[in-house]
N, C-alpha and C positions, 0 to 999 in steps of 0.2 A: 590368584596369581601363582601358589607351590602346586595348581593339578596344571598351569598352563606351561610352567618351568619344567615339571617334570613329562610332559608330550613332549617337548621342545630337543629335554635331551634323551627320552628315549630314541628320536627320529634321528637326532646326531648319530648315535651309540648302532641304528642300524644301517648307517652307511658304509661306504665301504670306496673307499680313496683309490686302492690300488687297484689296477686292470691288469688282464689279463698280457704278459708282454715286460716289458724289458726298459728302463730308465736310462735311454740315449746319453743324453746329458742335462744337466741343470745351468740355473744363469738369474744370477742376481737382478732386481729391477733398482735402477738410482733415476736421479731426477734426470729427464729429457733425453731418456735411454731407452730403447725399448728393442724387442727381437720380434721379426714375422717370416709366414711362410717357410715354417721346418719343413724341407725336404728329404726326407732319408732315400740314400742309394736302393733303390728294388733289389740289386743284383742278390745271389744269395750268401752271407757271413761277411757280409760288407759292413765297415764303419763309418764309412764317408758318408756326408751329409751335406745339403746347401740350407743355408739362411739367408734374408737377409736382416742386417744388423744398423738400426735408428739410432745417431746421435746428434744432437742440437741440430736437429733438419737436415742432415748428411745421412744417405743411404747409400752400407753398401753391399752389394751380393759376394757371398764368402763361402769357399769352398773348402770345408773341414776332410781332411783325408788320415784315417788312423789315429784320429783326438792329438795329432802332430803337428801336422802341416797345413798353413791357412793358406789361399790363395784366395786375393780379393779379382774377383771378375768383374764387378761394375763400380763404382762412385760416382756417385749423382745428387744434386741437392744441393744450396748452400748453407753454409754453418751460419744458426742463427742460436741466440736463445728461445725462441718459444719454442714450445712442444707443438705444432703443429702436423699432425700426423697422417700422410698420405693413407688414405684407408685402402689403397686399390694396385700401387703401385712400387718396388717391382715383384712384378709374378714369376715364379720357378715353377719346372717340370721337366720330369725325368723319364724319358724315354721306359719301354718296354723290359729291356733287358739291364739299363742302368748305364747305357754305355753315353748317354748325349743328354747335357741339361741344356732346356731352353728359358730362355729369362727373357720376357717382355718388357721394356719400360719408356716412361717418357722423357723427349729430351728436346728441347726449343719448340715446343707446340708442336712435335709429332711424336706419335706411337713408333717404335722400331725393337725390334725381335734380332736376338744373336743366336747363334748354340752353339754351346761348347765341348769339343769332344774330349770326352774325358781320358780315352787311349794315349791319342796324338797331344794332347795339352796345348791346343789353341782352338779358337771360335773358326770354325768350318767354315760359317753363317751371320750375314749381317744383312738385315734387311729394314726399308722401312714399311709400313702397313698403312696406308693413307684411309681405306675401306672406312675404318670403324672413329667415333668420337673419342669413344674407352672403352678397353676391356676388361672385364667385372673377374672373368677365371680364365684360367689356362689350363688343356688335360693335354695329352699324349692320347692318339684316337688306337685305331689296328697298328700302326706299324710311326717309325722313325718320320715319318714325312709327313705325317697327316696330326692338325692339332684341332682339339673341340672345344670355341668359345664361348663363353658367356658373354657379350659387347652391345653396344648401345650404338646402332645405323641409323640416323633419320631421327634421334629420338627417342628409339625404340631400344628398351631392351631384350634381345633373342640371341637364339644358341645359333650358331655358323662352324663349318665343318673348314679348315684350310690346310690348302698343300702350300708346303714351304718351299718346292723344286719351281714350280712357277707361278706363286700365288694368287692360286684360283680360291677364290671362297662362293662358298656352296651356303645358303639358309636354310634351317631346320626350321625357325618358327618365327611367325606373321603376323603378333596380336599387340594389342596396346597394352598388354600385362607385363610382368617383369618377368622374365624366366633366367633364372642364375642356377651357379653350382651343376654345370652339364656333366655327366659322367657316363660314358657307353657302357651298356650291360649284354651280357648272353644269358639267358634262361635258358633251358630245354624247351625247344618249342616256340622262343621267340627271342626276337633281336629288339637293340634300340637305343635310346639315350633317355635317362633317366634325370631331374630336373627339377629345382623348387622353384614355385610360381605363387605368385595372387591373385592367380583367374578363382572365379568363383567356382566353376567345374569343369570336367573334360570337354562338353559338350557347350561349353561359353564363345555367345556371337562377340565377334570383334568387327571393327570397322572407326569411320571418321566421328560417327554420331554414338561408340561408346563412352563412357568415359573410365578417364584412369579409377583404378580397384584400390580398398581400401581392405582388402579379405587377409585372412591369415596363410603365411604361406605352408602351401604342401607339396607333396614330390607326385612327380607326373610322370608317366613313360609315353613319349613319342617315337613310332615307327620311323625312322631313319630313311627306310629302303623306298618307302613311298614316293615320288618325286612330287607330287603333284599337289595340290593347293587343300585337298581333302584329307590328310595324314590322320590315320588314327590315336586319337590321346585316350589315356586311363587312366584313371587319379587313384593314387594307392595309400593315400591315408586322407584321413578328416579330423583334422584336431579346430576343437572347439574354441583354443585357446593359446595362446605362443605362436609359434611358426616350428615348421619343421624345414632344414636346412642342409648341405652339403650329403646328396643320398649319393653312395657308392655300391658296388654288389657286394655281397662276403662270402656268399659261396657257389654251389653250382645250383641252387635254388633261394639264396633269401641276398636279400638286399639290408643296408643299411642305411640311417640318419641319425641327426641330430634334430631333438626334442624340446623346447624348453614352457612344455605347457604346465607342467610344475613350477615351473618360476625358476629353475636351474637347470642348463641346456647339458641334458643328459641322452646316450646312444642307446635308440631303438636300433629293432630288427625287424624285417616282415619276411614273410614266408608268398616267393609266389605262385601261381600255377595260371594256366591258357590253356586253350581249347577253341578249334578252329571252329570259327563261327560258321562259314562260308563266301561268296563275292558279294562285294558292295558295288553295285553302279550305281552313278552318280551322271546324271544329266543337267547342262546348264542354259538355262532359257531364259537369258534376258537379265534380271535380278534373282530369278527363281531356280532356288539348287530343288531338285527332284531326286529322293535316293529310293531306288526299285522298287518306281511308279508301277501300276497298272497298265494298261495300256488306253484306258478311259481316262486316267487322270493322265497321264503324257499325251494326249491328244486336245484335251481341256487348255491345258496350260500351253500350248503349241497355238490354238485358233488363239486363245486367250490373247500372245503378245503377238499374232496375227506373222507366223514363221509356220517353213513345211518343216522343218526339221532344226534339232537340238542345236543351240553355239556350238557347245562340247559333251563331248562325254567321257568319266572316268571307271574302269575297272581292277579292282585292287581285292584281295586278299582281309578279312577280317576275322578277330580273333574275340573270344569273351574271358578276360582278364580278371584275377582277383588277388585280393591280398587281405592278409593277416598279421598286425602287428602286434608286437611284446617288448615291453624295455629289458635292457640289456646291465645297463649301468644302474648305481643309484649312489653318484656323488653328493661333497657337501660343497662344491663350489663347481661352478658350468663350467663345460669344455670351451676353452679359447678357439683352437685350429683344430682341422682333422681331414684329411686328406687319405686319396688310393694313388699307387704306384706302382709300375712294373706290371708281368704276364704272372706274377702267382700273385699281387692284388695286397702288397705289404701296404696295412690301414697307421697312421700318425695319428698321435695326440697331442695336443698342447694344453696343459691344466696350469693352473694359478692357483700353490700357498702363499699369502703372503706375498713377499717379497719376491718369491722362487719362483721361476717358471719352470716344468719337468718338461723336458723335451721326450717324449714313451713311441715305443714301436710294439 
């Protein structure tokens, strides 16, 4: 028992609590109270922040300016005793440059999206979104008008790209796995949206006859620019155990997540690089995907469902992708939240001592 006490607190004694960054604010936990979705303003030497703020089943989104001035933007919920706690709902996001927060939430059995311009001090923006059942994330895509979600269509949870000017939604991905946590990345050399899922690999068939995944989740990068039904995936980590969750980029080569295959959900890093592979064609015959047949085997499969030529054909651009990971962190209690913001990429944390919640930038 004193060689298992003393592992126990050698392992305490080599952690290390604080990160790298700055203590936004703190916030007492009492009963049927809680705090989610810290947003901190992108812009740069800003104090302003959005939350929103859980009491007795009342949520509401609150808009901190200068640790001064509150401005509540949403109240929704009604005042109960139980702690009952929306896990999903409402979702903040802060434009590019800091200037426009968007808050999704629900209200009489529908999803409806506001944004509020932080300049002018009133919501631009009031929309409702019939498209989706629920939406799991909300990012800020290239620009003020473009948002990337995590939502559940038909069932399904995938990532979907939406303009807010006349809400067209576009689908990233087409499987019965769960894909949450979407966040758009630029590497050198390559573009895309980055992703945690419980598909088994990049290269996993989906259809009517899979069934749902019980795998651990990992972060994936899907080609955005591809339109077509054959997108390329890469799976940039393999953990044996935990999930890995909320991947963002951090810089102009590595990416980041959240780990918790030690048992405390602690920030990796991976390092990554590409390299053009060359075209992928993609021929469809019937049931039968063909990718740069011979011309024996596409003539086979052609007599085979008794056609002179292809349904379709795709040509696209591929790439041979890699990654390297390394942890970053090594807390003694898991990261809550953690979130990317704005065009220079300001990363949030939400940690639990105790009582305390640290709100960190």
């Amino acid at each position: 028992m004193a060689y298992e006490q003393d592992r126990y607190d050698k392992d305490i004694r080599g952690r290390r609590n604080a990160p790298k960054g700055f203590v936004q604010n703190t916030e007492e936990l009492k009963p049927n109270t809680n705090f989610f979705r810290y947003s901190p303003n992108p812009a740069p030497r800003s104090q302003t922040y959005a939350i929103t703020e859980y009491k007795h089943g009342q949520y509401c989104v609150v808009l901190y300016e200068n640790f001064i001035n509150r401005k509540v933007l949403l109240k929704t919920g009604v005042r109960l005793n139980d702690n009952e706690v929306n896990p999903n709902y409402p979702l903040i996001a802060w434009d590019g440059k800091g200037t426009n927060l968007a808050v999704l939430y629900s209200s009489e059995g529908k999803v409806k999206l506001f944004v509020y311009d932080l300049l002018a001090k009133y919501k631009r923006i009031k929309q409702d979104i019939p498209d989706f059942e629920e939406v799991q994330d909300m990012k800020f895509m290239l620009d003020k008008n473009t948002l990337l979600f995590s939502a559940v269509h038909n069932g399904q949870s995938d990532i979907f790209t939406y303009k807010i000017d006349n809400q067209a939604v576009s689908q990233i991905t087409n499987d019965v796995y769960d894909d949450l946590d979407a966040s758009f990345v630029a590497f050198p050399g390559k573009t895309g949206i980055m992703y945690a899922s419980n598909r088994p690999s990049a290269v996993a068939k989906t259809g009517d006859t899979v069934l749902p995944s019980d795998n651990h989740y990992n972060i994936f990068l899907v080609d955005n620019w591809n339109q077509s039904e054959f997108r390329q995936i890469t799976q940039l980590s393999r953990l044996k155990y935990g999930n890995a969750r909320n991947p963002t980029q951090y810089n102009t080569a590595h990416f980041t997540y959240v780990s918790d295959e030690s048992g405390i959900g602690n920030r990796w890093a991976g390092f990554f690089t590409t390299k053009r592979a060359g075209i992928d064609t993609v021929y469809k015959i019937g049931d039968d995907i063909l990718h740069n047949p011979v011309p024996a085997d596409l003539d086979s499969v052609l007599k085979a469902n008794k056609k002179e030529e292809p349904d379709s054909m795709f040509t696209f651009s591929i790439t041979n992708d890699s990654a390297y990971v390394f942890p970053l962190t090594n807390y003694q209690s898991s990261l809550k939240e953690t979130k990317i913001a704005g065009d220079n990429g300001l990363v949030s944390e939400v940690r639990q001592e105790g009582d305390l919640l640290f709100f960190i930038n």
